[in-house]
C-alpha positions as CSV (number, residue, x, y, z in Angstrom):
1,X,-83.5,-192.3,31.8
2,X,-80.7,-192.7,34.6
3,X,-80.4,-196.7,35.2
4,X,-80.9,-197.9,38.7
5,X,-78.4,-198.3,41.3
6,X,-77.2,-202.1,41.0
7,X,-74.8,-201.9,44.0
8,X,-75.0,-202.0,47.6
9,X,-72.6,-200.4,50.0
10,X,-70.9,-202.7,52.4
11,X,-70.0,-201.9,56.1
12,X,-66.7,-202.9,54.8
13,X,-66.6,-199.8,52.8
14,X,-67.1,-202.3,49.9
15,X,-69.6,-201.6,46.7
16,X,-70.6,-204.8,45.8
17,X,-72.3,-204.9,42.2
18,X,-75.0,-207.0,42.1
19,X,-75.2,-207.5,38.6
20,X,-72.1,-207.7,38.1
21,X,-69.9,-208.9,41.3
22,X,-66.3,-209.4,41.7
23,X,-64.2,-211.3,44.2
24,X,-62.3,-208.1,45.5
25,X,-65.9,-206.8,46.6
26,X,-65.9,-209.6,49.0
27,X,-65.5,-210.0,52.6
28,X,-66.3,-212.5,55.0
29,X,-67.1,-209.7,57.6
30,X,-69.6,-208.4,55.3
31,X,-71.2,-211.8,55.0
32,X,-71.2,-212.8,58.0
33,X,-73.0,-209.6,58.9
34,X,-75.3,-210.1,57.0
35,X,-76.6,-213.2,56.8
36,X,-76.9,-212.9,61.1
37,X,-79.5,-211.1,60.5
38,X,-81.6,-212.7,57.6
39,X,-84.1,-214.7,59.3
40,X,-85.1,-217.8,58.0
41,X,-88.8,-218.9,57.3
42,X,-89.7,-215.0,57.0
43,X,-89.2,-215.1,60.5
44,X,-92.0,-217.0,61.5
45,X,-89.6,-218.9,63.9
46,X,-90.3,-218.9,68.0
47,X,-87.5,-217.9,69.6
48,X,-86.5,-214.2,71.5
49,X,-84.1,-213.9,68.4
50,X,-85.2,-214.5,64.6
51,X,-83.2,-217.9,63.6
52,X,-80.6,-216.5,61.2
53,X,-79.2,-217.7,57.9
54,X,-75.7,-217.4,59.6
55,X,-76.9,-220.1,62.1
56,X,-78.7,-222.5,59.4
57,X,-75.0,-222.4,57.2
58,X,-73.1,-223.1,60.5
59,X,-75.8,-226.3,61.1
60,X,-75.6,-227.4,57.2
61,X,-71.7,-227.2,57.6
62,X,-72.0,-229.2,61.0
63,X,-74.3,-232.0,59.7
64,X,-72.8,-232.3,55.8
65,X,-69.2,-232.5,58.2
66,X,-70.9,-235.5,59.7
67,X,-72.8,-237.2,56.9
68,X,-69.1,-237.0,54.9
69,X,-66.7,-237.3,57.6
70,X,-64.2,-238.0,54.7
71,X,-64.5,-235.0,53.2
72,X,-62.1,-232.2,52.8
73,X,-62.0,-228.4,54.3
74,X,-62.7,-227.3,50.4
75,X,-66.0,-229.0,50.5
76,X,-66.7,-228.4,54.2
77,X,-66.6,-224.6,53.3
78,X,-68.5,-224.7,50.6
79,X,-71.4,-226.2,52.4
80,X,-70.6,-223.6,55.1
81,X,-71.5,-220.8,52.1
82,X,-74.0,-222.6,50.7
83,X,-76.4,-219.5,51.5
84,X,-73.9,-217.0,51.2
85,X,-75.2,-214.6,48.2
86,X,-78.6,-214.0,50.8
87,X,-76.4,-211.7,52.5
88,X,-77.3,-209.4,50.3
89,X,-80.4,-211.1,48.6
90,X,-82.2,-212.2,51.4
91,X,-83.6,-215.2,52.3
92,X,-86.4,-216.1,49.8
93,X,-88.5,-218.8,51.1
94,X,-89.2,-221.8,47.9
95,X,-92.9,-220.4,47.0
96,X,-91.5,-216.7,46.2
97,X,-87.9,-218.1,44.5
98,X,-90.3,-220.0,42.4
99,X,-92.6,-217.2,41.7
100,X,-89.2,-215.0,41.0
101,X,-87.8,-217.3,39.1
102,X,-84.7,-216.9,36.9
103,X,-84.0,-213.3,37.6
104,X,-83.6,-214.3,41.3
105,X,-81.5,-217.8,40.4
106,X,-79.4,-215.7,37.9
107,X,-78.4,-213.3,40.8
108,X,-77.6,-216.2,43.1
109,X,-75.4,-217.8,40.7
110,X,-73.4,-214.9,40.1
111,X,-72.6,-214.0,43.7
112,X,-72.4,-217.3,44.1
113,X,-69.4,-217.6,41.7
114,X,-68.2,-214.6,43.2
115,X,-67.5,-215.6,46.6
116,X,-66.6,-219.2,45.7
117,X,-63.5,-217.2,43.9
118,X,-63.2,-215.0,46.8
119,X,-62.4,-217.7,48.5
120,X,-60.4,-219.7,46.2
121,X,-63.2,-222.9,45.5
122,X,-64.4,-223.6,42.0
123,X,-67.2,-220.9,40.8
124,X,-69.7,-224.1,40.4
125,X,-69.1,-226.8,43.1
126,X,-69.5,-229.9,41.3
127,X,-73.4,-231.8,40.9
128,X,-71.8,-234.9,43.0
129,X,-71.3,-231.3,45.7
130,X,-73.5,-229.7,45.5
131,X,-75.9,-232.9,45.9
132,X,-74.4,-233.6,49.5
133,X,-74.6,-230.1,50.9
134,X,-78.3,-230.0,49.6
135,X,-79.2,-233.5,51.9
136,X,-77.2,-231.5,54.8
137,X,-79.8,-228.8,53.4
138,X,-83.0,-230.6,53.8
139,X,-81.6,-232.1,57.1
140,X,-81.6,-228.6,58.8
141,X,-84.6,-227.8,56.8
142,X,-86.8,-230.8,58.5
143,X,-85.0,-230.0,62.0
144,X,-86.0,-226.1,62.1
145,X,-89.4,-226.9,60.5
146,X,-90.2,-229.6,63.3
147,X,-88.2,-227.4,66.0
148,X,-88.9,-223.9,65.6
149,X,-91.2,-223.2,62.8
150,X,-94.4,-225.2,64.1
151,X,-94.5,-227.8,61.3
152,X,-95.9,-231.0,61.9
153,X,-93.8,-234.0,61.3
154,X,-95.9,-235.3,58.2
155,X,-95.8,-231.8,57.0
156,X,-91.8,-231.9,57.6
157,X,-91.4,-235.6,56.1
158,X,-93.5,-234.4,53.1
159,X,-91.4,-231.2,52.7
160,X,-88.0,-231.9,53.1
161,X,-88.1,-236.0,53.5
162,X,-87.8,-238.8,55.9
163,X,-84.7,-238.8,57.4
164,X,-83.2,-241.2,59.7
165,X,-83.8,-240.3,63.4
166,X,-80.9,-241.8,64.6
167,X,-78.6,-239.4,63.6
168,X,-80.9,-236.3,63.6
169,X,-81.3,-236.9,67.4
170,X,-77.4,-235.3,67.4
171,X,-78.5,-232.3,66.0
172,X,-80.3,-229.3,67.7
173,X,-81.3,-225.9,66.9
174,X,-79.9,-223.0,68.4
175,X,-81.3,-219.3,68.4
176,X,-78.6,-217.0,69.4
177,X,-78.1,-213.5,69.4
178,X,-76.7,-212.4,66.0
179,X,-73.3,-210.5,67.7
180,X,-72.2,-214.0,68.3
181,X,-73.2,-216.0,65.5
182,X,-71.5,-213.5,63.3
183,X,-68.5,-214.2,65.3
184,X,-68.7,-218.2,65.1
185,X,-69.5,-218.0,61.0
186,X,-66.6,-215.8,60.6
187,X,-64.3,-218.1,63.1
188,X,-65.6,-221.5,61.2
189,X,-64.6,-219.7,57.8
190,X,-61.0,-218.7,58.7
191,X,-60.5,-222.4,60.2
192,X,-61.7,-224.0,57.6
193,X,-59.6,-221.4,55.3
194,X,-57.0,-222.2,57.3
195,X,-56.7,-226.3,56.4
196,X,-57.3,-225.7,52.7
């Protein structure tokens, strides 16, 4: 029996393997692409525009940038491509990753490691990291939930956790169309690219 296809065709002219991917099969272009059109929440977001996975890593970057404003433009990226492999995995909500389970995290992780090389950060970022990009996480979690996805703020507190308003009252949600948030996630990429 013939094995499945395991690769995807890229608009970059790319074939990225998904089994097995390599940093030469990446291009910011490609993820940027994609993830501006991955809704978040399943799309069950109001809005004239689905509230993209582009937008979320451009928010997580934003608020890990201001809960760490020591940190450096290695770890400001990697929060910025903390999402990065659902460009071509899609945005799982938790209940179906969980119900996937380690095929789906094995698949991450790879990609993952791929495009951290692609863009010369460590394959794993460390725990101490990867902690702090996951509260910038939950931050945008609880704003979209309270914001855009008709969550109820005990259902958002319970969810994601209590946060302190006084800094999430700088933060706001923004649904644009995805021609321009692929432009802004690729700009934020090469400037942070740039200081490394």
């Amino acid at each position: 029996m013939k094995p499945a296809r395991a690769w995807q065709r890229m608009l970059s002219g790319r074939r990225l393997d998904l089994l097995d991917p390599t940093p030469v099969d990446i291009e910011i272009q490609d993820i940027a692409h994609g993830l501006s059109f991955v809704a978040r929440w399943n799309g069950q977001t109001n809005g004239d525009f689905p509230y993209s996975v582009a937008e979320h890593s451009l928010l997580v970057e934003r608020i890990f940038s201001e809960l760490n404003p020591n940190s450096n433009s290695e770890a400001r990226l990697a929060a910025l491509l903390h999402d990065a492999p659902e460009y071509v995995l899609g945005d799982l909500i938790s209940p179906v990753k969980a119900a996937v389970g380690y095929g789906y995290e094995n698949l991450d992780d790879k990609l993952t490691a791929a495009i951290h090389r692609r863009f010369g950060l460590p394959a794993k970022v460390s725990p101490h990291l990867k902690k702090k990009i996951k509260k910038a996480d939950k931050v945008s979690a609880w704003l979209e939930a309270m914001e855009i996805a008709g969550f109820s703020k005990h259902e958002a507190d319970k969810f994601f956790g209590k946060f302190d308003q006084s800094y999430l009252s700088q933060f706001s949600i923004q649904i644009r169309p995805p021609a321009i948030v692929r432009k802004d996630y690729i700009d934020k990429c090469s400037n942070l690219l740039d200081q490394i």
